[in-house]
Each structure stands twice: as structure tokens, then as C-alpha cells.
C-alpha positions in Angstrom: 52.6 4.3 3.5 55.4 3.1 5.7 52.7 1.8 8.0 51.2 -0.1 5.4 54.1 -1.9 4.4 55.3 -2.8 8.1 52.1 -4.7 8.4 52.5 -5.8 5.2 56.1 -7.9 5.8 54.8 -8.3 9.5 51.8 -11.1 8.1 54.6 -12.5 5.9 57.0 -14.9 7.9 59.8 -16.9 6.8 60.6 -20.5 8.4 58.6 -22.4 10.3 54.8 -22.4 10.2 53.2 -20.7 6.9 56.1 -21.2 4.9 56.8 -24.3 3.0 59.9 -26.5 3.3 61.8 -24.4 0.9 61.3 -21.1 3.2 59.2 -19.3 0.7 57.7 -16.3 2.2 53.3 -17.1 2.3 50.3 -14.6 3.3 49.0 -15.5 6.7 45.8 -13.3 6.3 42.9 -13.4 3.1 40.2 -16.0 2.5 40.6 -19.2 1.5 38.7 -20.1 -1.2 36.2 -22.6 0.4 35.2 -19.6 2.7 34.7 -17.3 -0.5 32.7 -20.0 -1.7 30.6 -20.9 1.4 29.7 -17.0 1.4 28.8 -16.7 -2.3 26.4 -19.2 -1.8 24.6 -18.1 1.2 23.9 -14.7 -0.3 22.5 -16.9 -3.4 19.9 -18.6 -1.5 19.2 -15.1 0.7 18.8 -13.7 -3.3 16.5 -16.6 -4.3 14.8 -16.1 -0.8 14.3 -12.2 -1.4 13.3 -13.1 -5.5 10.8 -15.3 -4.4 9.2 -13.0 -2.1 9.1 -10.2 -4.3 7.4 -11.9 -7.2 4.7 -13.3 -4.7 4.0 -9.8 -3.5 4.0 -8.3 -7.1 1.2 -10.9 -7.8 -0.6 -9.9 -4.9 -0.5 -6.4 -5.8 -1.7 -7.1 -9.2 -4.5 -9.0 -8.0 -5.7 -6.5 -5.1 -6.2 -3.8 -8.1 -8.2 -6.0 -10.2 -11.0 -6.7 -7.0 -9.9 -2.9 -6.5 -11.2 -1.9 -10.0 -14.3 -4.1 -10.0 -15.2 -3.1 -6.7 -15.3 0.8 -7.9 -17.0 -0.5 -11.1 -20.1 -1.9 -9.0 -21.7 1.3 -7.8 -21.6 2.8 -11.4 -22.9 -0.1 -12.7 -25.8 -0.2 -10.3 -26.9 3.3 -11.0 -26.4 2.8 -14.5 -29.2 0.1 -13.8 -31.3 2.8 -11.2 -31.7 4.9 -14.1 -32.4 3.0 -17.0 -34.3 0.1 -15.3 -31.9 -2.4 -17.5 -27.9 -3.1 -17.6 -28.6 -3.4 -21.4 -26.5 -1.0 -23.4 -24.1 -0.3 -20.7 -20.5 0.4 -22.0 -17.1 1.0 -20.0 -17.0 4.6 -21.8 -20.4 5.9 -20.7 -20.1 4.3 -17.3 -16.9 6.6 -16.7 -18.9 9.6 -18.3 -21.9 9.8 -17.0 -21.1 8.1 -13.5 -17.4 8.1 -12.4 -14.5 8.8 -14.4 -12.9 6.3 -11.8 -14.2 3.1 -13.4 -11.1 1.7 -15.1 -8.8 -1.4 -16.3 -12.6 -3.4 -16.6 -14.2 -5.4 -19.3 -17.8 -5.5 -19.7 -18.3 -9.3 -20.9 -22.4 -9.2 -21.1 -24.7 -7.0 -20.1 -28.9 -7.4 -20.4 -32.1 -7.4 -18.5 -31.0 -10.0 -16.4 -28.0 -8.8 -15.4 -24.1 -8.5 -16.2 -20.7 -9.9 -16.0 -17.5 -7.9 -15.7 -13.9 -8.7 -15.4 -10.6 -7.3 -14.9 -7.2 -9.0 -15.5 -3.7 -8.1 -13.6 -0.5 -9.9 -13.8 -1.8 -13.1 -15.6 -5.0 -13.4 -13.2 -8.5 -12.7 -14.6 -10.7 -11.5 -12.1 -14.3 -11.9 -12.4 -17.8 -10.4 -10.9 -21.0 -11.9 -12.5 -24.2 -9.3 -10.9 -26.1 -13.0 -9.1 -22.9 -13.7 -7.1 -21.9 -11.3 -5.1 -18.3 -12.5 -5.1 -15.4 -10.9 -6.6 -13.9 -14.9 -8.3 -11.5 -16.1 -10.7 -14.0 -18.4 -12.2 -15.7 -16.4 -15.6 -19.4 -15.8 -15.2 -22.1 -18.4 -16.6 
């Protein structure tokens, strides 16, 4: 405790220097507050940085499992086809029943003879997969 204290009334100084015309003892050691300030703000913009980064990853994420989900959807969906020589009467509930229980977070948007339009939607993206175009796109099927 002793300790302590000596450094205590060894930063404190009375005279010349740190102490004002009157003598009045005056901490040598502490932040100012400019330097408090200059700090606070830095870790703000590392914090906006790290937000920033996080929510572009987050959408990333979301959007990998919607292609994800279509992707496993395909196959079903094409032996679905294989055996009934039609995509006609093909629902989400008897795709996962009768050809994998893995086909989830889909939409079947139309399905006939000429083939079908799916889509699955993940933090505010729609992802789409229309059976002419092979590609996996955000824009909805014709």
C-alpha cells in the first residue's frame, strides 16, 4: 500500500513545471482527453470496418445455401422426370419422399411437360434455376 502511495505523491510535484502559478499540486501521468478521444474513434472505424465485413459475409453465406439447396434439388428433380417421363405433378413433399429427404428450403414455381422452374430465397436474395438454363440466377424464370 505504502508503495502505492510513494508513487502516488512522487507523480505529484509542487512549484515549477505542472503546477500552476498558485503552487497547486497537478497529476503528471493519465490521458488527456484529446488522446482518449483520438482512441475512441479509431476503434469506431475498426468497429464499422469489422461490421461491414461481417454483414457482407453473412450475405454470402446466405446466398451459397440457396445455389447449395437448388443444386441438391436438381438430381431429384431429374429422376422425378426419368421415371414419370414428365415434371408435371412434381411437389417439394414427394421429391423429399420418394427421392431424397435432403431437398430442402425450395420452391417449386411451375412444373409441366416442358419443364420446370425452382427457387430458393436466403437473406433477402431469391435464387432461381429455370430446367433450359442451366444456370443457378437471380433473374425469375420466363
Amino acid at each position: 500500500m505504502s508503495l502505492i502511495m510513494g508513487r502516488r505523491l512522487r507523480s505529484l510535484k509542487r512549484g515549477t513545471g505542472p503546477a500552476d502559478s498558485q503552487g497547486v499540486l497537478r497529476r503528471e501521468d493519465g490521458f488527456t482527453l484529446v488522446e482518449l478521444l483520438v482512441v475512441m474513434l479509431i476503434i469506431a472505424i475498426l468497429l464499422a470496418i469489422a461490421v461491414g465485413f461481417h454483414t457482407q459475409a453473412r450475405d454470402r453465406a446466405g446466398d451459397a445455401a440457396a445455389r447449395a439447396n437448388i443444386r441438391i434439388a436438381v438430381p431429384a428433380i431429374e429422376a422425378y422426370r426419368s421415371d414419370s417421363g414428365t415434371y408435371a405433378g412434381m411437389t417439394l413433399a414427394l421429391l423429399q419422399s420418394t427421392y431424397s429427404p435432403g431437398v430442402q428450403g425450395i420452391e417449386i414455381v411451375s412444373a409441366d411437360d416442358a419443364g420446370y422452374c425452382i427457387r430458393a430465397s436466403a437473406g433477402g436474395r431469391t435464387w432461381y434455376k429455370d430446367s433450359d438454363a442451366g444456370a443457378i440466377t437471380t433473374t425469375a424464370c420466363l
